[in-house]
N, C-alpha and C positions, 0 to 999 in steps of 0.2 A: 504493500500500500504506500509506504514513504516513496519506496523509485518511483512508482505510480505517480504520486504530488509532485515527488522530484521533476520529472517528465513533465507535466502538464505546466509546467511552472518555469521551466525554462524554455519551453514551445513558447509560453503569453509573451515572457519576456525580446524572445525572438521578433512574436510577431508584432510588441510594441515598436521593437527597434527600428524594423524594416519602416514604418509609419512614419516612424520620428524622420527616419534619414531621406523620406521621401523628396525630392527638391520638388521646390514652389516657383510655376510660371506667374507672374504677375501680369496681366495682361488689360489693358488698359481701351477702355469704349467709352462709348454716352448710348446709354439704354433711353433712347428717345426716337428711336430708328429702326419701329417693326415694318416686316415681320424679322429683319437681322437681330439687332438687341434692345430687348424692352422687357418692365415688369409686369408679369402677370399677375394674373386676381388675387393671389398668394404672396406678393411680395415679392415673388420670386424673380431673379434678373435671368432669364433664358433668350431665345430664340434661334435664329440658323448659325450666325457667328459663334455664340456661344456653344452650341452645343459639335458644332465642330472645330472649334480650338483645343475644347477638352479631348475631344478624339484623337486628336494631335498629339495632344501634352500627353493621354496613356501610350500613345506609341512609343514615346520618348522617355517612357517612368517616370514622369513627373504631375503635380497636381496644380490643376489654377487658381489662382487667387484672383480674382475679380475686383477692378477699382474704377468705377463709373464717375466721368465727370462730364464737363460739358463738352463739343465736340471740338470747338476752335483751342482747348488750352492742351489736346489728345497730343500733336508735336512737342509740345513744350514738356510737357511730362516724360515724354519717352528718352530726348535727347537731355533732358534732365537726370536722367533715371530713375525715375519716380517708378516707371515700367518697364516692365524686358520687353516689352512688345504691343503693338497695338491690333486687333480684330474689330473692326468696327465697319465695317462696308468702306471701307475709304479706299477712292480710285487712287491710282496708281497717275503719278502725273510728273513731267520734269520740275517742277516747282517741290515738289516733297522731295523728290528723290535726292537734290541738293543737297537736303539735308539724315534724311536717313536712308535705308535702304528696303529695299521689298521683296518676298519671298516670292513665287512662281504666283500669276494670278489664278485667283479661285472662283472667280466670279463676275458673270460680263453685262453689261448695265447699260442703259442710256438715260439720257432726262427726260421727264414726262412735264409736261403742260397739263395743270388740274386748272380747271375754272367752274362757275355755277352749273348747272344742265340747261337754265334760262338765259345763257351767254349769246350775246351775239354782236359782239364785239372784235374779237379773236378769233379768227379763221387759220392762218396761218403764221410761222415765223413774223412776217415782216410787221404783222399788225402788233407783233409786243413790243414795238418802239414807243417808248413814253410811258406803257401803261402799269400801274403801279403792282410792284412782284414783291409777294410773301414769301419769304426764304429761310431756310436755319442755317443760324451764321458758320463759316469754315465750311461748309460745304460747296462742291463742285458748282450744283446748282446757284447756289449763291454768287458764287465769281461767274458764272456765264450770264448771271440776269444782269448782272450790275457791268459787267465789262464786254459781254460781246452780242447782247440782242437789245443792251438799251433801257431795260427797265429801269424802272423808277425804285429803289429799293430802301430811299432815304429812312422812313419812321415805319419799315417789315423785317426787319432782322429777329431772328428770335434762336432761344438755346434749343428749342425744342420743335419739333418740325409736326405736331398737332396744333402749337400755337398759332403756327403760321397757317395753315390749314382752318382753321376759324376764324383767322382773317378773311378767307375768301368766303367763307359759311355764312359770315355776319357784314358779309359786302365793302368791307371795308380795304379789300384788295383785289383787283383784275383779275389776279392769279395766282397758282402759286407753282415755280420753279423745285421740282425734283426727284429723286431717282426712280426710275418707274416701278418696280418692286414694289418700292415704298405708298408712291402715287394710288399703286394699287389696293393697295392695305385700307387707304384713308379715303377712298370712295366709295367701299365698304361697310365704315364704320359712319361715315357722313352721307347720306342718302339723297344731298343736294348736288353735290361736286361730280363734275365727270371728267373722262380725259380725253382731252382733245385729239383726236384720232389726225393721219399726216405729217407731223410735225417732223419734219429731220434732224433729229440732233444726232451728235457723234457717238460712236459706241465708247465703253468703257470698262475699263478690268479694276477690281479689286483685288486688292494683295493685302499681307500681313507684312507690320513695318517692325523692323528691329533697327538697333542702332547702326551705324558705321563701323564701328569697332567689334558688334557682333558676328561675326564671320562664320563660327562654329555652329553660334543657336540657329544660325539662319541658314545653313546647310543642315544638321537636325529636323527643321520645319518641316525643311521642301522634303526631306528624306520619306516626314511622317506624313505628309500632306498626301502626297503620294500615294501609297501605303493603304491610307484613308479612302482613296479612290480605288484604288486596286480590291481591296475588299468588301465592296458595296458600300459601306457606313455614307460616303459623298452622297450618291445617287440616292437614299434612301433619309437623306437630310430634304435635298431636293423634292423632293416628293410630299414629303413632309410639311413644306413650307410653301412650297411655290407650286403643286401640285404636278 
């Protein structure tokens, strides 16, 4: 019976250790960006980014730590170190790249045109010259409304991209500029908003950003990302979220 205890007692102690020594990815979003990352009715911060960065970090033996902020301060934190990494839908663009670097992209996106379903204002591209565009700040769509179709984006900036989305709800905006996924989500949820069908905006990749100096984690990623793909877990996130 003591080898018995013995035994069972240095298995727990085992399998505390192996927990303890588990390393910790910190991985850094703004859960304001379903269906990618947002909290659910529970509190809970899930959606597609998250639940495939974790998929990642098990390929890798590691567990994530999750640190949600807003999405414009997401650089600053990473090359801070605040985070070993960002997963947050964030394209992939020479302007980031400057400053950090990107893993294989995971994810291929364009911008959506949301407006009322009683719009008749907006037809196509050229008519968003002037007209006033709801945006969440640091996002792509945000710098395209404000820098290359012209809107008016002076008092529509917002951390949160439902904000901005009731700006268009409660007329107080033309439009709203972003990523169609998302666009998707939130015409959905708001039963006034549609999307402007035609519109040609450019495609684009999401990737997962590590530092410059990260060289290792960011061969790791792509190693597990991979990985994640090759064993269904991708395709069956997919499915999951974007149907």
């Amino acid at each position: 019976m003591k080898k018995l205890f013995a035994l069972m007692l240095a298995l727990a102690m085992m399998l505390t250790a192996a927990a303890a020594s588990a390393e910790s990815l910190k991985v850094g979003l703004n859960a304001e960006f379903a269906p990618f990352e947002y909290v659910d009715d529970d509190g809970k911060i899930t959606g597609f980014d998250v639940e495939l960065i974790t998929a990642i970090a098990e390929k890798m033996g590691m567990e994530v730590e999750i640190e949600n902020m807003y999405f414009d301060g997401l650089l600053g934190a990473l090359t801070s170190k605040m985070v070993d990494c960002l997963c947050t839908g964030m394209t992939i663009t020479e302007e980031r790249k400057a400053s950090v670097d990107f893993a294989d992209p995971y994810f291929t996106a364009t911008q959506a045109v949301v407006v009322l379903k009683d719009n008749d204002t907006i037809h196509s591209i050229d008519d968003l010259k002037g007209k006033k565009a709801a945006v969440q700040d640091g996002t792509t769509g945000h710098f395209m409304a404000q820098d290359d179709l012209g809107c008016d984006v002076s008092d529509t900036v917002y951390k949160a991209a439902t904000d901005a989305a009731l700006d268009v709800v409660n007329g107080r905006a033309d439009c709203m500029i972003i990523d169609d996924a998302v666009a998707q989500n939130l015409v959905k949820k708001y039963d006034t908003l549609t999307i402007l069908e035609g519109m040609d905006m450019p495609v684009e990749e999401y990737g997962i950003a590590v530092n410059k100096d990260s060289a290792e984690l960011l061969t790791k990623i792509n190693e597990a990302l991979a990985a994640v793909k090759e064993d269904g877990t991708y395709d069956a996130l997919i499915a999951k979220y974007f149907n």
